[in-house]
N, C-alpha and C positions, 0 to 999 in steps of 0.2 A: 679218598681225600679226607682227611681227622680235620677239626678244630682248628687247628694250627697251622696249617695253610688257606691262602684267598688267592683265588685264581680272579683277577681283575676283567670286568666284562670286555669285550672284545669285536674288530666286527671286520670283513676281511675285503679290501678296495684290490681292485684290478683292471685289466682290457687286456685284447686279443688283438690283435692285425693280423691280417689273412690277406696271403698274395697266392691268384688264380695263374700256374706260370702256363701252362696248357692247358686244355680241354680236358686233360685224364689227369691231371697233378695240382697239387697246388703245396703251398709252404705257409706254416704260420708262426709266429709269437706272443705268449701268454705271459704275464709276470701281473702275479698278486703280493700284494703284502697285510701282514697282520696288523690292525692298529689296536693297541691295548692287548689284554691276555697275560701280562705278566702276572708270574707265578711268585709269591711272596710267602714265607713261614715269619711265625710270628714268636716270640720267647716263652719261655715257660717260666714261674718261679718255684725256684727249689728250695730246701731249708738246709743249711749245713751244719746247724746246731749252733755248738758254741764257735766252731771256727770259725762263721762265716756268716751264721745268720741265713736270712730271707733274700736271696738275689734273683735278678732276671739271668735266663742262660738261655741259651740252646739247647732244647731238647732233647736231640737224639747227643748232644757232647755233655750234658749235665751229670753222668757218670765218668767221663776221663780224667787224666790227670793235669788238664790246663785247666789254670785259675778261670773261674765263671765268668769276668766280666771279655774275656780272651774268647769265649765259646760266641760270642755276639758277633766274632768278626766273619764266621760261618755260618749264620744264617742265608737260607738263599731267595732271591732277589734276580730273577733270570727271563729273559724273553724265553718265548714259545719257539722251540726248533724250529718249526715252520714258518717264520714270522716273517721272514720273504722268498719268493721262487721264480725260477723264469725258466718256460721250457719253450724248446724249440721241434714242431712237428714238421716231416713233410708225410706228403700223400698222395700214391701212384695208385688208380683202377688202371684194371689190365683186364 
């Protein structure tokens, strides 16, 4: 991770319920979700001389050919893949 990403602190809230269906089985349900962790990139400034001067851009597009102020609408700004889950377990001893 460079400079120009902040990955925002984060902190992960859940619960389980567990049903005993027999003596040898039981079933359960987990579901956590992420609060915070979003993942933010920040602009770079580039110089484009005379055309263009000193602009904020986007980094990794500050070499393409869309206008700089165009490269801002790609910055990313995304939840954590994992930012919620629910899984469902059973479990048979034999």
């Amino acid at each position: 991770m460079g400079p120009k990403y902040r990955i925002a602190p984060g902190f992960k809230i859940g619960f389980i319920l567990q049903s005993q269906l027999t003596p040898l089985s039981s079933i359960s349900i987990s579901v956590t979700s992420l609060i915070g962790g979003r993942l933010r990139e920040k602009t770079c400034e580039a110089d484009y001389g005379d055309i263009g001067g000193v602009q904020s851009v986007n980094c990794r597009l500050a070499a393409s050919t869309m206008q700089p102020s165009e490269t801002l609408k790609y910055l990313v700004n995304t939840k954590p893949p994992d930012w919620f889950w629910v899984g469902f377990r059973y479990q048979a001893r034999f």
